[in-house]
FIVO-165090 format. One record per residue (C-alpha): residue in three letters; x, y, z. Coordinates in steps of 0.02 Angstrom, whole numbers, plus 50000, padded with zeros to 5 digits. Each point is the difference from the previous one (the first is absolute). Layout:
BEGIN
alaXYZ...
***
This chain:
BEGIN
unk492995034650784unk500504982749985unk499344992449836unk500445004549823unk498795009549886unk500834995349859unk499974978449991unk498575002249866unk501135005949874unk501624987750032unk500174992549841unk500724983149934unk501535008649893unk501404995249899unk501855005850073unk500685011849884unk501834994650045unk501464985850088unk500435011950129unk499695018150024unk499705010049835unk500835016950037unk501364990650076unk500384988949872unk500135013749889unk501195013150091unk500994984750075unk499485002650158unk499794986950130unk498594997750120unk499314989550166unk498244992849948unk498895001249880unk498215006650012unk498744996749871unk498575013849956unk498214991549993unk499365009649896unk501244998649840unk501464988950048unk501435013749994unk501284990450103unk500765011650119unk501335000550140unk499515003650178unk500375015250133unk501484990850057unk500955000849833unk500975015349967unk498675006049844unk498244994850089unk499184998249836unk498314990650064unk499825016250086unk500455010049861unk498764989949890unk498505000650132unk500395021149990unk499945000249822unk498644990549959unk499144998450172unk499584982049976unk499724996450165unk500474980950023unk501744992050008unk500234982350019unk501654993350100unk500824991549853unk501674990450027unk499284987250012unk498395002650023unk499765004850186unk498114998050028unk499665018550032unk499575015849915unk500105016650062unk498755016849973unk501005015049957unk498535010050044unk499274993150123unk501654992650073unk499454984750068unk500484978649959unk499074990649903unk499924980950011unk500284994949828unk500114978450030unk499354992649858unk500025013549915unk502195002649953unk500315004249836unk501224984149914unk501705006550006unk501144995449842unk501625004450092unk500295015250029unk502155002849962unk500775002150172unk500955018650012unk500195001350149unk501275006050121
***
């Protein structure tokens, strides 16, 4: 399978942070940011020590993440793990604050 089922329900949203929530709030530091479609949690990706896109996708099994620092042009399906081409279509990043390593 090489096409998302879930494109449909990629919503415009509204990030719900600078950087990555969880992170911001223990301290922590992350890699990049990754930007849930369907509410705007702003998350940090599988590279950073506390993966919490991936923790946010299990939680809540929204299914699309947008790459988010800056805006990458892609998405990716947590459930049906595939890409998504998402030119055009980036979310406006405010400036996210960099905590990185």
């Amino acid at each position: 399978m090489d096409e998302c089922r879930h494109t449909k329900d990629i919503k415009k949203v509204t990030p719900s942070a600078l950087g990555c929530e969880e992170c911001l709030k223990s301290g922590s530091w992350w890699v990049h940011l990754r930007l849930c479609r369907t509410c705007g949690h702003v998350g940090c990706c599988d590279d950073s020590p506390n993966r919490h896109a991936t923790k946010h996708f299990h939680a809540t099994q929204h299914p699309v993440i947008e790459g988010y620092d800056p805006p990458e042009g892609w998405g990716w399906c947590f459930v049906d793990e595939v890409f998504i081409d998402l030119e055009g279509d980036t979310t406006p990043q405010s400036g996210p604050i960099p905590k990185f390593v």
